[in-house]
C-alpha positions as CSV (number, residue, x, y, z in Angstrom):
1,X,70.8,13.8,-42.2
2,X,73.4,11.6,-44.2
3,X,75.8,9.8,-42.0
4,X,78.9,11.0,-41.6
5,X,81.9,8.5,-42.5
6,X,84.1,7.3,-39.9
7,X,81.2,7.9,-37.0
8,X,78.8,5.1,-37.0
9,X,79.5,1.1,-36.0
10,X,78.3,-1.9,-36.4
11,X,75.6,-4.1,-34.7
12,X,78.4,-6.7,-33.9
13,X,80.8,-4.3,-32.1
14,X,78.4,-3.0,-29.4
15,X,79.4,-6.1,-27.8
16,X,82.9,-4.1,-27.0
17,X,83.3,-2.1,-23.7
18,X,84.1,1.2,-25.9
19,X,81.4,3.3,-24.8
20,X,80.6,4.8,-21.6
21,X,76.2,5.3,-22.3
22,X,73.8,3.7,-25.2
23,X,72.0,6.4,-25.8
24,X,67.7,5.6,-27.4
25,X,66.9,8.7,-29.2
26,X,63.8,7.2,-30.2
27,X,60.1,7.9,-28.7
28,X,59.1,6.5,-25.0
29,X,57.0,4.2,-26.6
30,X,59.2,2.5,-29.0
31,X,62.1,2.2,-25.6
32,X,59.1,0.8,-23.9
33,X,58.8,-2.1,-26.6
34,X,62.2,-2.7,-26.8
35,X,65.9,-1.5,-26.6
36,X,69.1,-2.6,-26.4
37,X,69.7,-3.6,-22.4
38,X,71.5,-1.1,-20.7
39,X,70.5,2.2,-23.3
40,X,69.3,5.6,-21.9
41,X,66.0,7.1,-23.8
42,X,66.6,10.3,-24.4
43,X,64.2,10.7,-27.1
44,X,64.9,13.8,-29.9
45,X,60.8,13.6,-30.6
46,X,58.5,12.5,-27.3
47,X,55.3,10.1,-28.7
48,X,53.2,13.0,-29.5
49,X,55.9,15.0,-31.4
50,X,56.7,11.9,-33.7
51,X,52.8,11.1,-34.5
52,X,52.4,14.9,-35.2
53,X,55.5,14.9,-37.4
54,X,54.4,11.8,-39.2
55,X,50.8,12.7,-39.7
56,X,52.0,15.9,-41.6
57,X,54.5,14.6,-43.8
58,X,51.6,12.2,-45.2
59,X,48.8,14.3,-45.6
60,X,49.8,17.9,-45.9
61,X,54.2,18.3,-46.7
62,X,57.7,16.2,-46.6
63,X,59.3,20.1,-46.2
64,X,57.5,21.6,-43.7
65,X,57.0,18.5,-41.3
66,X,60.9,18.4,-41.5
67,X,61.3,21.9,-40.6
68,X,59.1,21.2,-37.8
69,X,60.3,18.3,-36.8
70,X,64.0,20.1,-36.8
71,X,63.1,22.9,-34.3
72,X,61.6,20.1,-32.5
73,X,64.3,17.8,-32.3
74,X,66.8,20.8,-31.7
75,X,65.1,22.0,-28.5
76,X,64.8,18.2,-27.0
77,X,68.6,17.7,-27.7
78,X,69.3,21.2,-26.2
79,X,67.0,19.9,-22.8
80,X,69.1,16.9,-22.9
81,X,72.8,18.8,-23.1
82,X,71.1,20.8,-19.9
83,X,70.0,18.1,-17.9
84,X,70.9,14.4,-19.0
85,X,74.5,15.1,-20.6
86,X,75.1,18.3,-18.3
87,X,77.9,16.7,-16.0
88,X,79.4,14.3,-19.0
89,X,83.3,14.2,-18.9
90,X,85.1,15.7,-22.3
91,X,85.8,11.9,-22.5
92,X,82.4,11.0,-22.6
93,X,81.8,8.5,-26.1
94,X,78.8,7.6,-26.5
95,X,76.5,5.5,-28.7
96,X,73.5,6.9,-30.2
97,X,71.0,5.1,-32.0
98,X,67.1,5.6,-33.3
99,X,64.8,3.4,-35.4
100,X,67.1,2.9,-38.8
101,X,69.9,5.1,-37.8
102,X,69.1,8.1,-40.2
103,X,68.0,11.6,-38.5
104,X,67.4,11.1,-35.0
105,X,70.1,9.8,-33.8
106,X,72.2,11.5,-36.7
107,X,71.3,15.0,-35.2
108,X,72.0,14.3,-31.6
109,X,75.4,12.4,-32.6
110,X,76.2,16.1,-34.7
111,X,75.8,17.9,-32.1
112,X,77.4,15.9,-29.6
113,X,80.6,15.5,-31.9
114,X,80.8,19.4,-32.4
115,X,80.7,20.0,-28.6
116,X,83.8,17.4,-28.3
117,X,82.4,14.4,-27.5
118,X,83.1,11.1,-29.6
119,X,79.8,10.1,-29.8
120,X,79.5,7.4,-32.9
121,X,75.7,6.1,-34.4
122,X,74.8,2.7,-34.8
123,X,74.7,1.6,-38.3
124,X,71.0,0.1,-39.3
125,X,69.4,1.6,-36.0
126,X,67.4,-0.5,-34.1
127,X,66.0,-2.1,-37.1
128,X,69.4,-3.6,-37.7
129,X,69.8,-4.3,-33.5
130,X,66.3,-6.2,-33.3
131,X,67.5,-8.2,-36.8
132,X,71.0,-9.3,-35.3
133,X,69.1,-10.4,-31.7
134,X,66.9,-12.8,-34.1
135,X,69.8,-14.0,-35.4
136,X,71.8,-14.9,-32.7
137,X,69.1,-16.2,-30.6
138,X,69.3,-19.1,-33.3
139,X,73.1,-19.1,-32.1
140,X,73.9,-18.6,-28.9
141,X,72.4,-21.2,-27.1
142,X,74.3,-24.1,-28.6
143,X,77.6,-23.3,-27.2
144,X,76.3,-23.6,-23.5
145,X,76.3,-26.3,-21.0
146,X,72.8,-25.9,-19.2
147,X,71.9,-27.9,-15.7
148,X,68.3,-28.1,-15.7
149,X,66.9,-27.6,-12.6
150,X,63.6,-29.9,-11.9
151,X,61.2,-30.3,-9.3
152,X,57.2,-29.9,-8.8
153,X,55.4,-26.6,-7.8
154,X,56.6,-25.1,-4.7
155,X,59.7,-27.0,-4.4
156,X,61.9,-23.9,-4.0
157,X,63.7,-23.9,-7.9
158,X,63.4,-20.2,-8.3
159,X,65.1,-19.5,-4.3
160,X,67.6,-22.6,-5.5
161,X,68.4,-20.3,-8.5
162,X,68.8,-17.0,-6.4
163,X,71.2,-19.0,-4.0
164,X,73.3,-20.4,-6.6
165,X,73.8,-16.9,-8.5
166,X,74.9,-15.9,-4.8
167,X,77.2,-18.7,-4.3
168,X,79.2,-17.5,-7.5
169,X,77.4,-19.9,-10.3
170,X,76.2,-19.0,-13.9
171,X,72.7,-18.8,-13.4
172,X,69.5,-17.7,-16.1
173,X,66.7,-17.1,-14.4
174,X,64.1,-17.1,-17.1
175,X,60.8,-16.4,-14.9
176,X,62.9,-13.4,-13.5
177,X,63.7,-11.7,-16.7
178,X,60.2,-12.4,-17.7
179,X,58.5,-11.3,-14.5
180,X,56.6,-14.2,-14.0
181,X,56.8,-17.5,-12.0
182,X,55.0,-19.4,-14.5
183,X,52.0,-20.9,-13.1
184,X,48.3,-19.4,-13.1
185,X,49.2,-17.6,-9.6
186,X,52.7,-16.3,-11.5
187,X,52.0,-12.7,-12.0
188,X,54.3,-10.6,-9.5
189,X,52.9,-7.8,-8.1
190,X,53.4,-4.4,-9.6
191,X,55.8,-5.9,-12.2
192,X,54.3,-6.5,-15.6
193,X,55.7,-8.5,-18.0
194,X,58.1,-6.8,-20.5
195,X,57.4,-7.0,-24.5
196,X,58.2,-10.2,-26.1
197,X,60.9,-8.6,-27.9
198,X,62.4,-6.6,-24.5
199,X,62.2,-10.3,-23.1
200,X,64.6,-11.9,-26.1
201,X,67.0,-8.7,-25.6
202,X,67.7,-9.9,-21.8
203,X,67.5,-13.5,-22.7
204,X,70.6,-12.9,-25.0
205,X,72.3,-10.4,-23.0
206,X,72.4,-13.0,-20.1
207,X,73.5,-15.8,-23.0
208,X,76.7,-13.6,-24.0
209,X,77.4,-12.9,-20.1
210,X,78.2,-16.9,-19.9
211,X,81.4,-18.4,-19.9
212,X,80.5,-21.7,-22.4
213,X,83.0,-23.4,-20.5
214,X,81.2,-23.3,-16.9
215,X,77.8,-25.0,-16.5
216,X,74.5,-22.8,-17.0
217,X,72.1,-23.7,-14.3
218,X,68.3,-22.9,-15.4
219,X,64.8,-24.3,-14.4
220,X,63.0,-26.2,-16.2
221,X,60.5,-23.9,-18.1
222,X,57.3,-24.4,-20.2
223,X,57.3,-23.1,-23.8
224,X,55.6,-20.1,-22.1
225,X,56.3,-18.0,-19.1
226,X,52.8,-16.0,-18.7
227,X,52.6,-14.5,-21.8
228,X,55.7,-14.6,-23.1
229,X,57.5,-17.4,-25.3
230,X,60.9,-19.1,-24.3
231,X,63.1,-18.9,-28.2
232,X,63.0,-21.8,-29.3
233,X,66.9,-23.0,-30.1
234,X,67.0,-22.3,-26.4
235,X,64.1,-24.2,-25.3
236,X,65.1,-26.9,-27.4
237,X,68.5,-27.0,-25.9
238,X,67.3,-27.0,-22.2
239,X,65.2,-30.1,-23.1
240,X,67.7,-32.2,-23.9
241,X,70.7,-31.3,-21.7
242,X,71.5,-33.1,-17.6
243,X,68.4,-32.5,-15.3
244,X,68.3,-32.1,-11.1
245,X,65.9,-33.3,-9.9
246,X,65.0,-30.8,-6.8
247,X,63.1,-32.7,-3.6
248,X,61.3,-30.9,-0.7
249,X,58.2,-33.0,1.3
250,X,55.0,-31.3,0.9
251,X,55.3,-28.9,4.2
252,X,58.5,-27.5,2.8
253,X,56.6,-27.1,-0.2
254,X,53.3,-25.8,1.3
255,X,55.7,-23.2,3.6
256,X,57.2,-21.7,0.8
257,X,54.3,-21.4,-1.4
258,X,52.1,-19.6,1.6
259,X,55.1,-17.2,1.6
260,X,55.8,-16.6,-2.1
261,X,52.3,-15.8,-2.9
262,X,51.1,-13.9,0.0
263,X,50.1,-11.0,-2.0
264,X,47.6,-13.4,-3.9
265,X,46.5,-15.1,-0.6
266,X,45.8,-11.6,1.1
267,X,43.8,-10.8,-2.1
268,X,40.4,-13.1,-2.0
269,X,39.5,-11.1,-5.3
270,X,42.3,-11.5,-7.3
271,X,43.0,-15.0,-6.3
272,X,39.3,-15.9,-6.7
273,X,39.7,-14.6,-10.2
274,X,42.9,-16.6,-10.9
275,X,41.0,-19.8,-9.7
276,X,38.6,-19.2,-11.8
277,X,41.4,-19.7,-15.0
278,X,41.1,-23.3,-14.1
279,X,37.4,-23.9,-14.3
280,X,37.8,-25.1,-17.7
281,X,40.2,-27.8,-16.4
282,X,38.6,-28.8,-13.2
283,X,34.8,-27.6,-13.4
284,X,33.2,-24.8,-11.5
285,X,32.1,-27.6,-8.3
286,X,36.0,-28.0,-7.8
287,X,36.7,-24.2,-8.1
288,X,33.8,-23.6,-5.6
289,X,35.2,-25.8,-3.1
290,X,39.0,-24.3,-3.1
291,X,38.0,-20.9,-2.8
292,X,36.1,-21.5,0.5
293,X,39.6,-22.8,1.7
294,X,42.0,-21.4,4.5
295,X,44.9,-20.2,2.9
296,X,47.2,-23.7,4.1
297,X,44.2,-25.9,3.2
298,X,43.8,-24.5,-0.3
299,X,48.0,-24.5,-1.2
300,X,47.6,-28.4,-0.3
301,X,44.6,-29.1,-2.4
302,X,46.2,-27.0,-5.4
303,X,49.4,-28.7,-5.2
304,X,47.6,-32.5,-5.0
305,X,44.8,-31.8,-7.7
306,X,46.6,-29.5,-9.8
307,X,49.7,-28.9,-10.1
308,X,51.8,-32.1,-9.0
309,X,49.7,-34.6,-11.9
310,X,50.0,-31.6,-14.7
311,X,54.0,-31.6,-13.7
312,X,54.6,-34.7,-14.1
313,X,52.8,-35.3,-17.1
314,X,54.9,-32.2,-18.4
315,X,58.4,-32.9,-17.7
316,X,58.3,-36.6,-19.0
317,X,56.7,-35.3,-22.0
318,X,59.1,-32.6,-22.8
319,X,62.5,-33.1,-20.4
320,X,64.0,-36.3,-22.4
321,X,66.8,-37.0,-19.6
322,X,64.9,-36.6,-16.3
323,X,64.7,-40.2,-15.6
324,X,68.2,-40.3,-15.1
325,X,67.8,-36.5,-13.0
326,X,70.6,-36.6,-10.0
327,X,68.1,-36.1,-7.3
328,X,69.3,-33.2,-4.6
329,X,67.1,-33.0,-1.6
330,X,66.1,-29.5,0.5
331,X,66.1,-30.3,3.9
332,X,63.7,-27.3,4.9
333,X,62.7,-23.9,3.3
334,X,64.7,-21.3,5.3
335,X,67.5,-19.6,3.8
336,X,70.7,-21.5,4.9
337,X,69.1,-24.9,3.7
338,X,69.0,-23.2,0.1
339,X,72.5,-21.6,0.9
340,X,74.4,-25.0,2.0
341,X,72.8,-26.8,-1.0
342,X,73.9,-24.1,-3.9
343,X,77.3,-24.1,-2.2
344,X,77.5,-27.6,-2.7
345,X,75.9,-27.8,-6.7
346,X,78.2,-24.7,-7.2
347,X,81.5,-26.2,-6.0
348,X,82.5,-29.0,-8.8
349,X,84.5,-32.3,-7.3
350,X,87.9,-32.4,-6.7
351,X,88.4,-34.9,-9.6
352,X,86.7,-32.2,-12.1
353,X,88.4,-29.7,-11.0
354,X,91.7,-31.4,-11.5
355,X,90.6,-32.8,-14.9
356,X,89.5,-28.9,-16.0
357,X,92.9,-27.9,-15.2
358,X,94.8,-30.7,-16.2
């Protein structure tokens, strides 16, 4: 279908609050690898319709898979004006996109249009979305003020983040939008890690949700959160802006760790399993003796032989101004001590707020 002038926009304008839904049109499996944050799938060809479509315009004819693929794509729109669209306003105006943003979305945007909505298509697709995300990612991060938030395993960072996005401060939490808390026990349960790509589209979402003039608290990351890979404009950024330098004595820490991975310490299998990740680092004698630990006992011995030496070799290596880290101390690891200290990391000094507004 050619596209019809006056009824498609550009990558850069989706930024704009002029639509009401982003509408996917492509396949489940294409939405599940990536889409713009925010979009509804409402695919005009499920996965098996597309392969089925795409198999027969290679081997047996362009014309007749497009004729199938038509009365396809007609009776998944019509499902979607029954169901999905059936209680849209006449208002409604929404954006529709698919993979290059030719037929798929073209045909649902038609239809939509000739019913009365003012439903425009995305110029370039998705193609042209994932392209512009690239881009930016190169961009975006140098306009921010980060505060990175340091401290070894188990010294509440991620809870320290929560609190501060609570107490009204700009806050990225990268190990949330990757679904991972970044050690070998970081997997959270029943929440697998999105698609490299899906990761960058919330990363930059999150970026353009910032005011540049209001700090950017963020923890201090590796290169890699489980599997997936921090940009790198944004990495390098974090690396070199202020540090915090988070303190908690080694109950506080061992508390908080028994209760953030209880799901691994209920599980002797799959912690057994993740143990085993580090034999290569510590030998299989070492490995032995922590999994015939008490839960408590084997938290300590982690935290001692593990991960307190391989942090600290880390954030000197790669955090260039944590020597001069303004250390902030967590008094214990209940709620209001992580409440009272983002309040007071969130709320600038008088004499800052009266130079900001001077």
């Amino acid at each position: 279908m050619k596209r019809e002038p006056g009824h498609s926009v550009a990558i850069g304008e989706t930024l704009l609050p002029a639509f009401d839904d982003v509408i996917d049109t492509r396949s489940p499996a294409e939405f599940a690898e990536d889409h713009i944050p925010g979009a509804v799938n409402c695919p005009v060809l499920d996965n098996e319709e597309r392969a089925r479509v795409g198999t027969i315009y290679k081997q047996a004819s362009p014309f007749e898979a497009k004729r199938i693929g038509a009365a396809l794509v007609a009776r998944n729109v019509a499902l979607h004006l029954e169901n999905a669209f059936k209680d849209k306003s006449k208002g409604w105006k929404p954006l529709v996109y698919c993979w290059r943003g030719g037929k798929r979305s073209g045909a649902m945007a038609h239809i939509l249009r000739d019913i009365g909505w003012e439903a425009r298509t995305l110029e370039g697709g998705y193609k042209a979305y994932r392209r512009w995300v690239v881009e930016q990612l190169q961009r975006a991060p140098y306009g921010l003020r980060f505060r990175v938030v340091c401290g070894p395993t188990g010294s509440g960072k991620s809870l320290l983040l929560q609190a501060l996005a609570r107490a009204g401060a700009q806050v990225l939490d990268l190990e949330e939008l990757a679904a991972h808390r970044g050690s070998v026990l970081g997997n959270l349960p029943g929440r697998p890690q999105p698609t490299q790509k899906m990761f960058e589209s919330l990363v930059l979402q999150r970026l353009f949700s910032f005011e540049s003039s209001r700090d950017i608290f963020v923890e201090a990351e590796s290169k890699k959160i489980g599997q997936l890979q921090v940009p790198d404009v944004l990495i390098h950024q974090m690396r070199g802006s202020p540090c915090l330098r988070l303190q908690a004595t080694t109950d506080t820490r061992v508390a908080l760790l028994l209760r953030e991975y209880r799901h691994f310490l209920e599980d002797k299998a799959l912690l057994d399993a993740q143990l085993d990740c580090l034999a290569g680092l510590h030998g299989p004698a070492r490995i032995a003796e922590w999994k015939a630990l008490e839960p408590e006992a084997l938290v300590r011995r982690l935290l001692e032989e593990h991960y307190d030496p391989a942090y600290e070799r880390s954030i000197n290596r790669n955090y260039v101004r944590f020597g001069e880290a303004e250390i902030v101390n967590l008094p214990g690891p209940d709620e209001l001590a992580f409440a009272r200290l983002a309040r007071a990391l969130a709320t600038p000094p008088a004499s800052a707020s009266r130079a900001g507004s001077a």
